[in-house]
matplotlib code that plots the C-alpha trace (Angstrom):
import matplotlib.pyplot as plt

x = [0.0, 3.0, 4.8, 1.3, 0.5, -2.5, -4.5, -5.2, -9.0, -7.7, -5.6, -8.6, -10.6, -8.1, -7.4, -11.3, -10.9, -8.4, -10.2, -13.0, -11.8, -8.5, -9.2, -5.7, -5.3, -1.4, -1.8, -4.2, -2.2, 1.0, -1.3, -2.6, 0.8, 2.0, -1.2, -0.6, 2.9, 2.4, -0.8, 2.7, 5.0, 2.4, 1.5, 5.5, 6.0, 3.0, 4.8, 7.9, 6.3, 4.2, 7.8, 9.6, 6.7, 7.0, 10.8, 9.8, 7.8, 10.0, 12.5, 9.8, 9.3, 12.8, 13.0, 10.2, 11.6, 14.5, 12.8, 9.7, 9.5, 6.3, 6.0, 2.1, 2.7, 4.7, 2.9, -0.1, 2.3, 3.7, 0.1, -1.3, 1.0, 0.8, -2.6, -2.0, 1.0, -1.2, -4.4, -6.8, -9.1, -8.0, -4.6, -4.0, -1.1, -1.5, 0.7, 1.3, 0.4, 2.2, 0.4, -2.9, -1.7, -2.8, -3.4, -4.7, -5.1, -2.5, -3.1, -5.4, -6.7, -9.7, -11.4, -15.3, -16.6, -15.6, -15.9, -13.3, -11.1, -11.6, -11.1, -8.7, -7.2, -5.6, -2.2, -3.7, -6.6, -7.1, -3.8, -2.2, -2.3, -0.5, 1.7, 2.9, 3.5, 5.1, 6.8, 6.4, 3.5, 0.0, -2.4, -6.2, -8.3, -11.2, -11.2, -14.1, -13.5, -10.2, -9.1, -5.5, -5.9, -8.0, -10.9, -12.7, -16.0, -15.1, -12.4, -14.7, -17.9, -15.6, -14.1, -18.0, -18.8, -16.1, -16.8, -13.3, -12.7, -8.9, -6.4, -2.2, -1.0, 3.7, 5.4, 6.7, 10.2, 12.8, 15.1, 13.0, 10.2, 7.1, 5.9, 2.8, 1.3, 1.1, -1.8, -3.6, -7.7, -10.2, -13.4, -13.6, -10.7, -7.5, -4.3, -0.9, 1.9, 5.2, 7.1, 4.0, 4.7, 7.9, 7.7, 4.5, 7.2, 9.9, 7.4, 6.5, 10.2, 10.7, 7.5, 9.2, 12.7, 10.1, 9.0, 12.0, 13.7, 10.6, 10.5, 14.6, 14.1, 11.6, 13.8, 16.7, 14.5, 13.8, 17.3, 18.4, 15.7, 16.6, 19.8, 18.9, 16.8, 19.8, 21.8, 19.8, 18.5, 22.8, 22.8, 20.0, 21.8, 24.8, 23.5, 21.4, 24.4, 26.3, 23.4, 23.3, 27.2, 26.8, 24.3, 26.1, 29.1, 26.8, 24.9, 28.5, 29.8, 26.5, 27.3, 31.0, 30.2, 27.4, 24.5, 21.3, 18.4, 16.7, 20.0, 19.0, 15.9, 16.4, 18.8, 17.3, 14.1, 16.4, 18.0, 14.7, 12.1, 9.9, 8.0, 9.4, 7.8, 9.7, 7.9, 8.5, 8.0, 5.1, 4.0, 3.5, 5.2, 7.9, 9.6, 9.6, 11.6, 10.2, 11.2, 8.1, 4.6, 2.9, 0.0, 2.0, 3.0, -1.1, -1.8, 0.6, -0.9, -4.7, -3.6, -2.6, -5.4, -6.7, -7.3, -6.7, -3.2, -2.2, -3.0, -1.0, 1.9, 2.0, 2.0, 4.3, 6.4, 6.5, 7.4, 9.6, 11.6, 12.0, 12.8, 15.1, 13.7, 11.0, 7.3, 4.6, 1.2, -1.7, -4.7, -2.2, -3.8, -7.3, -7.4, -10.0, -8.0, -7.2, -3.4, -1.2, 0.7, 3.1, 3.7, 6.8, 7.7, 11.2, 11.9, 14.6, 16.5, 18.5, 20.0, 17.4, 14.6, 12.1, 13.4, 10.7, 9.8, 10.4, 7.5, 8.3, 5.4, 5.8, 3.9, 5.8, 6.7, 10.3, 13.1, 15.2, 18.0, 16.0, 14.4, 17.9, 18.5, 15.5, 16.1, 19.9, 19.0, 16.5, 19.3, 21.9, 18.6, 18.5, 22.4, 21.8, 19.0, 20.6, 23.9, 21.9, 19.7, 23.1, 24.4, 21.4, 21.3, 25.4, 23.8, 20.3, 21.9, 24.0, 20.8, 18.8, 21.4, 21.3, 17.7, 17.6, 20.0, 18.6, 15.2, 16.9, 15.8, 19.7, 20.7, 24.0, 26.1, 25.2, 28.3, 28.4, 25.2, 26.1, 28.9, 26.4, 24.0, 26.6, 27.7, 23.9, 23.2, 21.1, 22.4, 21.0, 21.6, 18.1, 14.9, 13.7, 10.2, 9.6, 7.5, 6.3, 4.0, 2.3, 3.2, 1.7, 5.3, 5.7, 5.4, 7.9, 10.6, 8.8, 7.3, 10.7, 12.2, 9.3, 9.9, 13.9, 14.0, 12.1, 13.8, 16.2, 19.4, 19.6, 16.5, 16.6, 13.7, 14.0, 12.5, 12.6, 10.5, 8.3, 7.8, 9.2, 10.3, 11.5, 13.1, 14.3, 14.9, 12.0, 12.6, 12.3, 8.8, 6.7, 8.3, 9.0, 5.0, 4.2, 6.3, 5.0, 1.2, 2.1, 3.7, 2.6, -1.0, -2.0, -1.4, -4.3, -2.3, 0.1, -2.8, -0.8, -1.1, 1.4, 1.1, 3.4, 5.5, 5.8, 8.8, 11.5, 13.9, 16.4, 17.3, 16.6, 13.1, 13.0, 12.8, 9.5, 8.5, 8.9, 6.9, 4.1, 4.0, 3.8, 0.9, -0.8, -0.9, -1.9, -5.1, -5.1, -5.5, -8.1, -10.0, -10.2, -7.9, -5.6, -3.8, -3.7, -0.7, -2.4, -0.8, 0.3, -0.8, -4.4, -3.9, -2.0, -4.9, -6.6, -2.8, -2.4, -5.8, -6.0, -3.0, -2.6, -6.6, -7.7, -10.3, -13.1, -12.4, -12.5, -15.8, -17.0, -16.5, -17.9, -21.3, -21.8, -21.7, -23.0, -24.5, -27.8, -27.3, -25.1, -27.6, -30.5, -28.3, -27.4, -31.1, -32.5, -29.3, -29.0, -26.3, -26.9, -23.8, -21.7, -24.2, -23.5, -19.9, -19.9, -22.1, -19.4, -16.3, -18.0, -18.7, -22.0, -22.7, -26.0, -25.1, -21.8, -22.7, -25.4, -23.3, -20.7, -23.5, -24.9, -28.1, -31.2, -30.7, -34.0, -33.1, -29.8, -32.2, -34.9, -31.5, -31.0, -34.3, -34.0, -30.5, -32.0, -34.1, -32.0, -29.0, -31.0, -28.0, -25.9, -26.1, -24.7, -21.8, -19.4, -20.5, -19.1, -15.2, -16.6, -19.1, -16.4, -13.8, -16.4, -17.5, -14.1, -13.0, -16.7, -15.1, -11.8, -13.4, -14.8, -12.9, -11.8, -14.2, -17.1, -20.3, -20.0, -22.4, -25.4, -25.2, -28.6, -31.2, -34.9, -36.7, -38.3, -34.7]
y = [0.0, 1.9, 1.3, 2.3, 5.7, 4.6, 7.3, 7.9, 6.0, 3.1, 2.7, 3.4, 0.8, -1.9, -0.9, -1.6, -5.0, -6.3, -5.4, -7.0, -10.0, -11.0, -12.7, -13.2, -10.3, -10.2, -10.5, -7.5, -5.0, -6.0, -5.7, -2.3, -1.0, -1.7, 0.1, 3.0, 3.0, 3.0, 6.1, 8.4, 7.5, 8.9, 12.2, 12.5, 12.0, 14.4, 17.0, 16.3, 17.1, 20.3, 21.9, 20.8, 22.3, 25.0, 25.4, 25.0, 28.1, 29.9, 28.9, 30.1, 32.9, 33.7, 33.1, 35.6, 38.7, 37.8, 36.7, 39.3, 42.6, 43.9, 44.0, 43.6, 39.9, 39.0, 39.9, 38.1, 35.5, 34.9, 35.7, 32.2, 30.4, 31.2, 30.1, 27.0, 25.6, 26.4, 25.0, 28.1, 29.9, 33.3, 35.0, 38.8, 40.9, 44.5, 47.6, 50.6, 54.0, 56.9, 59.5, 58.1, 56.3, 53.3, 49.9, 48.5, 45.3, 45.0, 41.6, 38.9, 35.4, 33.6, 36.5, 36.9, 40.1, 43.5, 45.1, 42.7, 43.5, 47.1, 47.4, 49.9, 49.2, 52.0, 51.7, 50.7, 48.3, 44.8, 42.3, 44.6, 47.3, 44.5, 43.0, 46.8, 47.5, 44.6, 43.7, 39.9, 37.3, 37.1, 34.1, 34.3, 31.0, 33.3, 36.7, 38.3, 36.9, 37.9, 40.5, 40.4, 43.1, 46.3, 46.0, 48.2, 48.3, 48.5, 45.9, 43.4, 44.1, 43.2, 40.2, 39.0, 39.8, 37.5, 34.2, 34.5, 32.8, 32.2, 34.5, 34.3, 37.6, 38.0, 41.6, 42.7, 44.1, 46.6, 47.3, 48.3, 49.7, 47.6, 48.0, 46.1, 42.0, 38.7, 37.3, 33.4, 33.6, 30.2, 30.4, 27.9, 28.1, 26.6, 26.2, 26.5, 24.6, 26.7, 25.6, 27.3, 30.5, 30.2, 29.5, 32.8, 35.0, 34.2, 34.5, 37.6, 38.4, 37.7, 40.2, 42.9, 42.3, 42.5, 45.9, 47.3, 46.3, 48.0, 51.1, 51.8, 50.5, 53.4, 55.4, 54.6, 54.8, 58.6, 59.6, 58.4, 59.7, 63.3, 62.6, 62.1, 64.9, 67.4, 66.2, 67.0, 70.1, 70.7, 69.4, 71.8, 74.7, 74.1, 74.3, 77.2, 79.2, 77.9, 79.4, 82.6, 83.3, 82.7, 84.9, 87.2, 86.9, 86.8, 90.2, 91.7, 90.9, 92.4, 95.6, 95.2, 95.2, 98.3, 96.3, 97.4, 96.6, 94.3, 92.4, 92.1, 91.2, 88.5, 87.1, 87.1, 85.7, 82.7, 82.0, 81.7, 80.2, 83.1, 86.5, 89.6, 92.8, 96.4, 99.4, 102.9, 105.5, 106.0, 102.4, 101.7, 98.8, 99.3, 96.1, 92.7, 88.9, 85.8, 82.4, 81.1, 79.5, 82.0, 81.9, 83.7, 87.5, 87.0, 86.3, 89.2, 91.6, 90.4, 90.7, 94.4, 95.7, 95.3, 97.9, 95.7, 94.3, 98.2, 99.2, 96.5, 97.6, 101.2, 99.6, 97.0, 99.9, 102.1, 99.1, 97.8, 101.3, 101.1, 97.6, 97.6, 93.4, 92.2, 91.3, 88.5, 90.3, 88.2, 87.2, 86.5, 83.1, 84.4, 84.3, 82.3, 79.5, 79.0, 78.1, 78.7, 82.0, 83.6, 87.7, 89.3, 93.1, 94.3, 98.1, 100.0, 102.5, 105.2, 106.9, 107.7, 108.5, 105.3, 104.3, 101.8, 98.5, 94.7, 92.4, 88.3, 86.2, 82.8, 79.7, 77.8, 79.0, 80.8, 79.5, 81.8, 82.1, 82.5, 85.2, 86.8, 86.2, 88.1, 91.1, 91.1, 91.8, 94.3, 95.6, 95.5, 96.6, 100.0, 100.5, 100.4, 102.6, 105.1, 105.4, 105.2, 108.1, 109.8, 109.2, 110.7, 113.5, 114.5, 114.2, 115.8, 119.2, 119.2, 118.4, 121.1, 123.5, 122.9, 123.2, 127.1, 127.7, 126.9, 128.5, 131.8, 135.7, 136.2, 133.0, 131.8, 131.6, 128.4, 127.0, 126.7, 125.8, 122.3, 122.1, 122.4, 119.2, 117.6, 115.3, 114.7, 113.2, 116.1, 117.6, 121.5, 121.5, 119.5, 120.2, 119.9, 119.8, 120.5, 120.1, 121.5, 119.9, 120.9, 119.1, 119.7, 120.8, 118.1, 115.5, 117.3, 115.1, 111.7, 112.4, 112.9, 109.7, 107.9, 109.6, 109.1, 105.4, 105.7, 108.4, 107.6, 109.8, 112.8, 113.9, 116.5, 116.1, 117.9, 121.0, 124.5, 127.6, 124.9, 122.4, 119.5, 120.7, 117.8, 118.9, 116.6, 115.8, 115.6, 112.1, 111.3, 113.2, 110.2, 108.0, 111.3, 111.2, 107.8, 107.4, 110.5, 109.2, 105.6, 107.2, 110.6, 111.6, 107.9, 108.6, 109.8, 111.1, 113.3, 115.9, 116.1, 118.2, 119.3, 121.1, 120.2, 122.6, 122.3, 121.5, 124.3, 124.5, 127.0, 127.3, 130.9, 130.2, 127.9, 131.1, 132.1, 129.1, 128.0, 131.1, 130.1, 126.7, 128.0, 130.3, 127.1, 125.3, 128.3, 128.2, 124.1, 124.4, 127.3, 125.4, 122.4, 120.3, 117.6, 114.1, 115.7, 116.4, 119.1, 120.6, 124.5, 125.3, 125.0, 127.3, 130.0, 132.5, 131.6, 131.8, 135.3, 136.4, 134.5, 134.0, 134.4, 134.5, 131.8, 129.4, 130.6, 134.2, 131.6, 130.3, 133.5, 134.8, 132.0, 132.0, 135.8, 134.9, 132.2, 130.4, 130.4, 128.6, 125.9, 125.6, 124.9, 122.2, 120.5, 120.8, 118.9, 117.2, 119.5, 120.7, 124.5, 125.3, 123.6, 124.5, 128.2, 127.5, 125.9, 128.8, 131.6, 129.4, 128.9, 132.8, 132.8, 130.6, 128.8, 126.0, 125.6, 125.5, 122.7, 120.7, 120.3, 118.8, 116.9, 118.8, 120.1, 124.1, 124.7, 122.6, 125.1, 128.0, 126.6, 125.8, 129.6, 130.7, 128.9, 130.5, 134.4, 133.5, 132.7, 135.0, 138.2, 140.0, 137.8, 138.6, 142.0, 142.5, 143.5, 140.0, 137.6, 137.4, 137.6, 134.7, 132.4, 133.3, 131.9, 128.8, 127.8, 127.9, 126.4, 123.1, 122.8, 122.5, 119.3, 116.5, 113.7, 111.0, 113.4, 112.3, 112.3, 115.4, 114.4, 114.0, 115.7, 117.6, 118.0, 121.2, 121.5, 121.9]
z = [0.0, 1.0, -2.6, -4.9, -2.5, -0.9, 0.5, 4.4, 3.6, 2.4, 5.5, 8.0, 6.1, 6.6, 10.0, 10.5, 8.9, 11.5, 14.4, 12.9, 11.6, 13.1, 16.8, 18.3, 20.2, 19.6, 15.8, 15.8, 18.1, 15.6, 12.4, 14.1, 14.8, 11.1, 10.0, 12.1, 11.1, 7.6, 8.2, 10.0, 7.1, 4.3, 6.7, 6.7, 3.1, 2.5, 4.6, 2.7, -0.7, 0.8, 1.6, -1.8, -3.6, -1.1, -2.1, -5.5, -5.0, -3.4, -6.5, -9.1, -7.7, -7.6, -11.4, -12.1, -10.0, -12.1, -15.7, -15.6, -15.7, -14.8, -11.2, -11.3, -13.2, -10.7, -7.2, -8.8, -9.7, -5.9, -4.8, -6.5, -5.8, -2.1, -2.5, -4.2, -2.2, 1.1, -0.2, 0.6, -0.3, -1.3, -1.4, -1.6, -1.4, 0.6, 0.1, 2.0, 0.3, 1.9, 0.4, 2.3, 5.1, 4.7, 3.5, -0.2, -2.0, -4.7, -5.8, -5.5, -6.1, -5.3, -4.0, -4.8, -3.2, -4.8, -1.1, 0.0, -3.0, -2.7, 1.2, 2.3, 5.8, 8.3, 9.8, 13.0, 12.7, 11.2, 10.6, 8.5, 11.2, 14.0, 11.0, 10.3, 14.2, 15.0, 11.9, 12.3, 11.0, 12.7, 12.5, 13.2, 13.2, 13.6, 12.5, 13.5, 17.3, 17.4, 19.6, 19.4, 17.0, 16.7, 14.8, 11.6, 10.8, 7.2, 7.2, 9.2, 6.8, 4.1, 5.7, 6.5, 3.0, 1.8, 4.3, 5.9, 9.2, 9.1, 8.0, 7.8, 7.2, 7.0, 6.2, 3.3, 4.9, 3.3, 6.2, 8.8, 6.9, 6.9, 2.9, 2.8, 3.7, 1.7, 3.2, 2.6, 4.0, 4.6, 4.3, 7.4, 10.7, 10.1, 11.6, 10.2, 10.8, 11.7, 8.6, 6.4, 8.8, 7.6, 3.7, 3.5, 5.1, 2.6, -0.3, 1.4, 1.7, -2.5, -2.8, -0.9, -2.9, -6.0, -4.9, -4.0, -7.0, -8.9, -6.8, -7.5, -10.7, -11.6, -9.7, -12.2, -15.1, -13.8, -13.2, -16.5, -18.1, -16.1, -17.5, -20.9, -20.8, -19.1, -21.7, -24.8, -23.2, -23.1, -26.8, -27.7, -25.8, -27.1, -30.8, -29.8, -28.5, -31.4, -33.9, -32.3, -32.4, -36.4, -36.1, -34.5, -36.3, -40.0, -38.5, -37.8, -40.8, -43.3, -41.0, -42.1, -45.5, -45.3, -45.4, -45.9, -43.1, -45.7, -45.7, -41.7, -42.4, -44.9, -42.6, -39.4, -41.5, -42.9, -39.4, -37.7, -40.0, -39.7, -41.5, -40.7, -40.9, -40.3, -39.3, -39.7, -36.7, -37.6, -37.2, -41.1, -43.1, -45.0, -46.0, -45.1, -45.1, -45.4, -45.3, -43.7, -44.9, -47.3, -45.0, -42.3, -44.3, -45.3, -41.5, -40.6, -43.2, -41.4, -37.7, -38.4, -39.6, -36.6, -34.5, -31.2, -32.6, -33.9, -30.2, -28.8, -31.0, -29.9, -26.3, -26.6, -28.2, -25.6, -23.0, -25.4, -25.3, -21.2, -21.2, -24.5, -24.8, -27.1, -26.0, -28.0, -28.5, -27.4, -29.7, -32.8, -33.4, -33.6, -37.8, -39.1, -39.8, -37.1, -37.5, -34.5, -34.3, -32.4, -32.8, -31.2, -31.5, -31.0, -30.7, -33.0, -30.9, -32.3, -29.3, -27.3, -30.3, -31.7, -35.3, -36.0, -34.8, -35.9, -36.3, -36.1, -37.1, -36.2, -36.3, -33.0, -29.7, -30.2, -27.4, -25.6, -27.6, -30.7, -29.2, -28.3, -31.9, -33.1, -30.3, -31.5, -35.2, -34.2, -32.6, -35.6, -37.6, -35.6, -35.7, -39.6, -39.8, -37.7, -39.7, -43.0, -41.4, -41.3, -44.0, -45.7, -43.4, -44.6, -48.4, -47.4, -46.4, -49.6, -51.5, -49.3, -50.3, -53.9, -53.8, -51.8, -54.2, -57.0, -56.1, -54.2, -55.7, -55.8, -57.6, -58.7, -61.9, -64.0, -63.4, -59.0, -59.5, -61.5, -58.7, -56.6, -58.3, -60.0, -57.1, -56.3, -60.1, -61.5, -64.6, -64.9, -69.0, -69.3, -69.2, -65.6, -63.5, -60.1, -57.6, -54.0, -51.7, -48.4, -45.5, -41.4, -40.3, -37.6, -40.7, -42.7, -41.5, -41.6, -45.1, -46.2, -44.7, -46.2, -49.8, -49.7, -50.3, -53.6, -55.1, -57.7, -58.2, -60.1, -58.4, -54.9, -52.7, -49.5, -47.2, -48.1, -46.6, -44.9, -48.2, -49.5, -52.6, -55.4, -58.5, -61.0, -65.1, -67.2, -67.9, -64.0, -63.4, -64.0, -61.5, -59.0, -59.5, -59.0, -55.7, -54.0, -54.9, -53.4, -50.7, -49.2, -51.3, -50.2, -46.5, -44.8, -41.8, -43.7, -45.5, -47.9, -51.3, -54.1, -57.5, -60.2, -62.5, -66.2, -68.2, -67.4, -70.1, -68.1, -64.3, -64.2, -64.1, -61.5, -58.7, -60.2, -60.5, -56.8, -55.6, -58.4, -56.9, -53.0, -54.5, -55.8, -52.2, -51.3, -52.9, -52.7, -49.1, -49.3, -51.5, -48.6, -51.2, -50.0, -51.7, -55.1, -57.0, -59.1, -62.6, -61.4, -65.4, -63.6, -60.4, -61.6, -62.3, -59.0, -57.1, -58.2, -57.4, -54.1, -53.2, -48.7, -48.4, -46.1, -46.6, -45.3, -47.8, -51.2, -49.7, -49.0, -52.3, -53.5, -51.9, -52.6, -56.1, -57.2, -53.4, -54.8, -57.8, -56.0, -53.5, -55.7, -57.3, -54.2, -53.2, -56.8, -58.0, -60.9, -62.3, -63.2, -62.5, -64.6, -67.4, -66.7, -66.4, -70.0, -71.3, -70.2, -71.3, -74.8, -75.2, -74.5, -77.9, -76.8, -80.3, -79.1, -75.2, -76.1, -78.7, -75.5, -72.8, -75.5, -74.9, -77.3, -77.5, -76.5, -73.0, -72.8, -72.9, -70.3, -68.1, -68.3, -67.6, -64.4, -63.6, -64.6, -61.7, -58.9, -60.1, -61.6, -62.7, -64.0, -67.7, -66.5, -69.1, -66.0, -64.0, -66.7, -65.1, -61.6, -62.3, -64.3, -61.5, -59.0, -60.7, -61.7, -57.8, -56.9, -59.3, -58.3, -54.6, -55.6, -54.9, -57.2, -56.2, -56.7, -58.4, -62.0, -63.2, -65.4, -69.2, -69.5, -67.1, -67.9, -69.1, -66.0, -64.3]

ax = plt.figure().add_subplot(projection="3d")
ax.plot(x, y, z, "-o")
ax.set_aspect("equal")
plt.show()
């Protein structure tokens, strides 16, 4: 029976059979004691296999902390297979949270209720709280009974909720820290033999070492990964430094050479991935670099024409001057888009005086140095506008020179004269045009500096007697024209207005000319005119007639003579005026006067009869300059975009 592993029944059974059957009491006690012997050797040999399959737990186990990674695969590994080698019911595996203070189930097997599972025991109650004071195992045949240990209504309803009666709880020890329990629970009371005290304390022991090892694993993992990070942040550094003293050494080197700004532009663009914008003083653009997406110079071009972002310009530019470091301008990514963007404003000092600004549109978050980068080139940009500034400033007062003069009462010989404009590109022996337009005095000086860069040579442009006077070759007018149109006429800040000379074949005549051109502002601003650049061939009756009267005299003169008959025409949308205009500048011809309005004669007279009866005089032989005087000043007061006037007016007009 011994040799085929029969089990403990089989033995009781034959033990019952001798008793009963074998009469000799000697043979019986021998035959009993055999039995008996046998029943010890097969406990002892089952005890013997419990603690090799307890060592070869304790050996798997060993494998795993050193074959598996995961620290959750192997708690729940070394938590079955503390249930299994002990035969119970559940197993669970506890671990002490220092950020709570206090107990949870990590792992589990065999477990039912979710209470149970998701019980969380304090320091001080249950067998976890006596494990963690004590620091050695604890054994309960009957848990709810016991009071070797405090007890928690929580922990016990979960215990109840389970069916647990007896409960073997050993440490998990690192040092002298109590980290948590390993744990084996019956659903009916049990005692445990010392050796199994023994084997759930070193499986608790391989639990802790799992732990640990985790814990200053992850630790490792951090501090590498610290050092990893320190180390490309270095890396990054390091290249960032390294791009910034090419930068600084490319930006020296353009200033070297006698760059331009856009050369500062275009390289401060190309070094940073961006669209760069540069302002003038007064806050307008001027030029720009780009190496970026298209969409950002569109987005750039969107964000300021907005009244908010202009505002937050002006502010950031009068911080920006204090602080002498760029700022970003919130609400830069609020296009309709809806692409991120990133706007940064860097001042451009000259001394102590605002030069313009520097605009960076990005679509990314800039890093320090790049932003160095961008606040160093707006730096380079103002040294560069301020020695171009003076630089211009050592030719502008040549060029002012030349141009007083040129247009002085007492004016010199022919020949200092071309000294005078010979080093400036303008040759006196051709035919030449000028030009003089009305500035507000305080924008004398910025509507020069905006006019300078599209001059070309051979053409003076500068101040005199409180203009900007420009004279240049024929040949040069058209473009001279077309730059002061793009540039001052189209600013709606400057008020500006000019009237343009003809063709002056000798400088002698450039004197009366100037004063004929003065005389024309004049008259321009008394007439309410601005952003024209009007022909002087035009004015020069009205200059010499009106010539230091103020506004309010032209209107006056104006609404003495012919109010009536402008008034009605504003009142019905007529245009009486202009008929009575074209009557006196045809000679009072009624065919000719109606062939030019594209009118019926007999409608030109009935247009008369209307004006004998708002201006009762007028046919008055004396009245005919007066009148044409009037309504020629009454149409140069209109303005270009007027209303067209009617090809034809009804009989009833």
């Amino acid at each position: 029976m011994l040799q085929r592993n029969a089990s403990a029944r089989e033995f009781d059974e034959m033990l019952e059979r001798v008793e009963a059957t074998v009469s000799d009491p000697a043979q019986r006690s021998l035959l009993a004691g055999s039995i008996r012997a046998a029943v010890a050797v097969c406990e002892q040999q089952a005890l013997q296999q419990r603690r090799e399959r307890g060592l070869l737990v304790v050996l798997e186990s060993a494998h795993d902390l050193t074959a598996i990674r995961d620290l959750e695969l192997v708690l729940q590994a070394i938590v079955r297979r503390a249930r299994q080698i002990f035969s119970a019911d559940i197993g669970y595996l506890t671990n002490f949270d220092r950020v709570r203070n206090d107990f949870y189930i990590r792992a589990t097997e065999g477990a039912i209720s979710e209470r149970f599972k998701n019980v969380r025991v304090p320091p001080e109650h249950g067998i976890c709280g006596h494990v963690l004071k004590h620091k050695t195992p604890y054994h309960s045949s009957d848990y709810l009974t016991d009071h070797g240990f405090a007890h928690e209504q929580g922990i016990d309803l979960a215990i109840k909720d389970e069916g647990v009666q007896s409960l073997l709880g050993a440490p998990l020890m690192v040092g002298n820290h109590c980290i948590g329990v390993l744990c084996i629970c019956d659903r009916q009371p049990r005692r445990h033999a010392p050796w199994e005290v023994a084997m759930l304390s070193t499986l608790a022991a391989q639990a802790a070492v799992a732990i640990e090892n985790a814990r200053l694993f992850q630790e490792a993992q951090v501090a590498l990964q610290r050092a990893s990070d320190a180390n490309a942040s270095l890396h990054r550094q390091a290249e960032e430094i390294q791009t910034a003293a090419e930068a600084h050494e490319q930006m020296t080197r353009l200033v070297a050479r006698g760059c331009s700004v856009v050369d500062i532009l275009n390289m401060a663009a190309s070094m940073l991935g961006v669209h760069i914008e540069l302002l003038d003083e007064a806050e307008r653009p001027t030029h720009r670099a780009s190496v970026a997406p298209a969409h950002l110079a569109s987005g750039l071009v969107a964000l300021l024409e907005r009244t908010q972002v202009q505002d937050a310009v002006h502010g950031t530019l009068t911080e920006g001057r204090r602080s002498g470091r760029s700022h970003e301008i919130e609400g830069a990514d609020g296009i309709d888009d809806g692409a991120e963007r990133h706007l940064r404003v860097a001042a451009l000092m000259g001394a102590d005086r605002l030069l313009g600004a520097m605009l960076m549109l990005s679509d990314r978050a800039m890093s320090a140095t790049e932003i160095r980068t961008f606040e160093r080139a707006a730096l380079v940009a103002g040294v560069v506008l301020l020695s171009q500034e003076r630089s211009e400033r050592v030719v502008s007062g040549e060029s002012a020179a030349a141009i007083r003069a040129l247009v002085s009462w007492q004016q010199e010989s022919l020949a200092a004269l071309q000294l005078r404009t010979q080093p400036l590109g303008l040759d006196l022996g051709l035919p030449l045009r000028m030009v003089v337009l009305g500035v507000e005095d305080r924008h004398i000086e910025y509507a020069l500096r905006r006019m300078r860069p599209g001059v070309a040579r051979g053409t003076l442009l500068e101040e005199c007697e409180g203009f900007i006077v420009a004279i240049c070759p024929e040949t040069a007018f058209e473009a001279l024209r077309a730059a002061l149109q793009a540039t001052l006429l189209a600013d709606a800040r400057l008020d500006a207005v000019g009237v343009g000379s003809a063709t002056l074949s000798q400088v002698d005549g450039l004197p009366d000319c100037f004063r004929a051109l003065k005389r024309g502002i004049d008259i321009l601003r008394a007439l309410g005119r601005s952003h024209e650049l009007v022909p002087e061939a035009t004015l020069s009756m009205y200059s010499l007639l009106f010539e230091h009267r103020r506004a309010a005299d032209v209107a006056g003169f104006i609404e003495a003579t012919v109010g009536d008959l402008v008034q009605h025409d504003q009142r019905r949308g007529t245009d009486l005026a202009g008929t009575l205009l074209a009557y006196l500048e045809h000679a009072q011809n009624a065919k000719a006067t109606a062939d030019s309005l594209q009118i019926h004669v007999n409608t030109l007279r009935q247009r008369l009869e209307s004006i004998d009866n708002l201006l009762s005089d007028w046919r008055q032989g004396g009245r005919f300059l007066e009148l044409h005087v009037a309504l020629r000043m009454h149409m140069l007061r209109r303005t270009v975009h007027s209303p067209a006037r009617p090809a034809s007016v009804g009989a009833d007009h």
